[in-house]
C-alpha positions in Angstrom: 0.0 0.0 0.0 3.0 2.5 1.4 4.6 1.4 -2.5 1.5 2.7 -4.3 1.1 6.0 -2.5 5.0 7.0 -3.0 4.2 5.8 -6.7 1.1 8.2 -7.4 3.4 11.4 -5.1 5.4 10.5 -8.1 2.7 10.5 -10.9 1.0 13.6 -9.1 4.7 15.5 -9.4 5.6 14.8 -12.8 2.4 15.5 -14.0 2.6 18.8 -12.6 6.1 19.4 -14.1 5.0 18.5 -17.2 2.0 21.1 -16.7 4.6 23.9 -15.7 6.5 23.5 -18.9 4.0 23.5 -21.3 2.8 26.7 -19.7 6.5 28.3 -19.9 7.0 27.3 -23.5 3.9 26.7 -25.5 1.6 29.9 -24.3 1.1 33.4 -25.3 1.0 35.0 -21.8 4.5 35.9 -19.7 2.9 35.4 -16.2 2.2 32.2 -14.2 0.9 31.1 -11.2 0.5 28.3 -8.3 -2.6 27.2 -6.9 -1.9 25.9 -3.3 -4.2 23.8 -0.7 -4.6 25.1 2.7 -1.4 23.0 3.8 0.5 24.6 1.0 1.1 21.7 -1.5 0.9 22.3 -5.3 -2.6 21.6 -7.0 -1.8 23.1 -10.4 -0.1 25.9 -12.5 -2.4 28.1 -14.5 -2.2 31.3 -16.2 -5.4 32.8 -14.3 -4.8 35.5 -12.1 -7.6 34.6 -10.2 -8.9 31.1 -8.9 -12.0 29.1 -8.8 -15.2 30.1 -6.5 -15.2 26.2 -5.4 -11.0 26.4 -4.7 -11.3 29.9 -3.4 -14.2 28.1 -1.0 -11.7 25.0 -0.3 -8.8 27.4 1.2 -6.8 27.3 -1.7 -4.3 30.9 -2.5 -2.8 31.5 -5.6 0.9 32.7 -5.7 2.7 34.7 -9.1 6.3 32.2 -9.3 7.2 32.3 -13.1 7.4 34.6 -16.3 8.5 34.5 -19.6 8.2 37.1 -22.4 5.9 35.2 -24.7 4.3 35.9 -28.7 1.3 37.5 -29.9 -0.8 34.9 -31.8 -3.9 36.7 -32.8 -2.2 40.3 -32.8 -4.0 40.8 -29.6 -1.7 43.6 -28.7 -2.1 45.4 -32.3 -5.5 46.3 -31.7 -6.6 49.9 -30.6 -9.1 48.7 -28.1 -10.3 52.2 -27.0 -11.3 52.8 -30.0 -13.5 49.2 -30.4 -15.2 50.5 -27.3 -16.0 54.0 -28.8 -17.5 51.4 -31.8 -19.3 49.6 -29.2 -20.9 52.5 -27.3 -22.3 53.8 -31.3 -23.7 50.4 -31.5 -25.5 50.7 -28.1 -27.0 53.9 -28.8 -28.1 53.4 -32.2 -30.2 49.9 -30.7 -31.4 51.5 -27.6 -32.7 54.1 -30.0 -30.5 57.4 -29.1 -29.7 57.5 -33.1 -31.1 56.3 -35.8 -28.0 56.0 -38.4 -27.4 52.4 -40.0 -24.6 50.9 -38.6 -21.5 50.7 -41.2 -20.7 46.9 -39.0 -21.8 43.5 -40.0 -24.6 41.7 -38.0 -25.2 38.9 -37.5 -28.0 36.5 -35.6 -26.3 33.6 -33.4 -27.1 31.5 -30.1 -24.7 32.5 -27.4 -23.6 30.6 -24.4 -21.2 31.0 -21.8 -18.3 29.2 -20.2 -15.1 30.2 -17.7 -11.7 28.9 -17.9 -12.8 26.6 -14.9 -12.3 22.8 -15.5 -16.3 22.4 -15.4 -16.8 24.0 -18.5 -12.9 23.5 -20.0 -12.3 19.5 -19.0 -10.1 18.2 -19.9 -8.3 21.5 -21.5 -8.7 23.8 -18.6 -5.4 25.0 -18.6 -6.4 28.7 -18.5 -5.3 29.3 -22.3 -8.0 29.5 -25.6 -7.1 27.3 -28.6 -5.2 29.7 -29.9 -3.0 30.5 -26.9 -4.0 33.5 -25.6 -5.0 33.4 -22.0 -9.0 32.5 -21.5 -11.2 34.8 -19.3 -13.7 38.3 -19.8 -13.5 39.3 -23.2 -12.7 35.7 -25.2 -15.4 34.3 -27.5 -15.5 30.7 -28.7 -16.5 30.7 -32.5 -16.6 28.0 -34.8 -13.7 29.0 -37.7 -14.5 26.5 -40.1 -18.1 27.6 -40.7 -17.0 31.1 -42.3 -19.3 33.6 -39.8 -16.3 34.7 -37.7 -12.9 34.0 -37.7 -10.0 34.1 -35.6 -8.8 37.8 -34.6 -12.4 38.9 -35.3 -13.0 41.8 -32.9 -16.7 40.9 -32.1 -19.5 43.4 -30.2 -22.0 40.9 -28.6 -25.8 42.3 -27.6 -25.5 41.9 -23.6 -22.0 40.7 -23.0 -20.1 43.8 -24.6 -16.6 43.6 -26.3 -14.7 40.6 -27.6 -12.2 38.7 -29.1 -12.6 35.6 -30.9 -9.6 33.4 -29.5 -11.3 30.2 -28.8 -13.4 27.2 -30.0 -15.3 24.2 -29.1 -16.5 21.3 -29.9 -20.3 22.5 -29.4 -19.5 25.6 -30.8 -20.8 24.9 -34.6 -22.2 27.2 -37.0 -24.1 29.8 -35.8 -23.2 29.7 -32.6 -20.9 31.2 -30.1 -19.5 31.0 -26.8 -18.7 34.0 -24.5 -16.0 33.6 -21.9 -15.9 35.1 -17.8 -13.2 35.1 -15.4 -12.8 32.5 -13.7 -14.3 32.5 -10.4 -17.4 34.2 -12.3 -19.2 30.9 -12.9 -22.4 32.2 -12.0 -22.6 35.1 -14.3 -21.7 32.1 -17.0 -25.3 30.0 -15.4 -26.7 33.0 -15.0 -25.8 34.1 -19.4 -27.9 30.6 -19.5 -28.7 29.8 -23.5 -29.9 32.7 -25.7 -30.4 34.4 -29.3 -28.2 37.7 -29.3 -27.2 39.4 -32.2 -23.3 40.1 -33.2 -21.2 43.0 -35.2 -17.8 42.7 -36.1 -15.8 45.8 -35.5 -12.5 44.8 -36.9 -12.1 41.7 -39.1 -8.5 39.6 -38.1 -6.4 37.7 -39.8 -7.5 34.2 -39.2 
C-alpha cells in the first residue's frame, strides 16, 4: 500500500512538471501562477490571475512564481481597443434608440452561451489558455472558424455581454453559434448568461 502511494506522489509530481513546462513554453502570456491547498502543496499551474469560487471556498491561494516574455498569436496587442469600445458605445445607442443611423458593422443572428476557464466547463483542457493560446477569461469568445461567420482575430460586439475577441473554440460551438468567456471564479454570471439568441457586429475583421 506505502509502494502505491509514493508511486502516485510521483505521478501527481511529474504531472505537474510537465504542466509547468508546457505553460512556460507553448503559451502566449509571460505570467504564471501556483494554486496551493490550505497546507501549502501544489494543485496546479495556470495562467489565471484569479482562482475558482469552489477552490477559493476549499482554502486554496494562488501565488505569481514564473514569467516569460511570450508571442502574440492573434495580434491581440495590435489592436486599438479604445477605439472598439467608442465602436461599441455607437452600437449601443443606435439599438437602444438614441440615433437612428445604420450601422457601417456587420450583424449577424447567433445563439450564445457561456463558459469560464474553470475545468467544469474546460475538461479536460482547462489549462487557463484559448485554442489559440491566448489566455481565456472576460473578453474571449469561442467561435466556430470553419463555418466562415467569424474567424480568428475577429473583434466581435456581442448584444448583452459587450466587447470581444474571438480566441477560442469548441466542440459545441458549430455554426451559428458562439461562446462567451468570464473570469474565472465568475461561474455564476456564466449560469446566469444561460442559453440565448443575441445578435453580433464585427468591428474589426482579423487575420484568421
Amino acid at each position: 500500500m506505502r509502494n502505491i502511494k509514493v508511486k502516485s506522489t510521483i505521478l501527481t509530481q511529474f504531472i505537474l512538471m510537465i504542466t509547468f513546462f508546457f505553460l512556460l513554453f507553448f503559451t502566449a502570456e509571460s505570467k504564471f501562477f501556483i494554486v496551493k491547498d490550505k497546507e501549502g502543496n501544489i494543485i496546479c499551474f495556470t495562467s489565471q490571475n484569479k482562482i475558482s469560487s469552489q477552490d477559493k471556498a476549499a482554502g486554496c491561494t494562488l501565488i505569481e512564481k514564473y514569467g516569460q516574455e511570450k508571442k502574440d498569436p492573434c495580434d491581440f496587442k495590435e489592436i486599438n481597443w479604445k477605439e472598439m469600445h467608442i465602436k461599441a458605445r455607437e452600437i449601443e445607442e443606435i439599438i437602444h434608440g438614441e440615433k437612428d443611423i445604420e450601422l457601417p458593422y456587420s450583424e449577424f443572428v447567433v445563439i450564445a452561451t457561456a463558459y469560464t476557464p474553470h475545468k467544469r466547463s474546460c475538461y479536460p483542457y482547462a489549462d487557463g489558455y484559448t485554442s489559440t493560446n491566448c489566455k481565456a477569461g472576460y473578453g474571449s469568445i469561442a467561435i466556430d472558424p470553419e463555418y466562415g461567420m467569424f474567424s480568428y482575430g475577429d473583434v466581435l460586439y456581442v448584444e448583452g455581454y459587450g466587447v470581444g475577441f474571438a480566441n477560442d473554440c469548441g466542440s459545441a460551438i458549430k455554426g451559428k453559434r458562439i461562446d462567451v468567456c468570464y473570469d474565472l471564479g465568475d461561474e455564476k454570471k456564466a449560469m446566469d448568461w444561460g442559453r440565448r439568441q443575441v445578435r453580433v457586429w464585427i468591428l474589426k475583421k482579423g487575420k484568421g
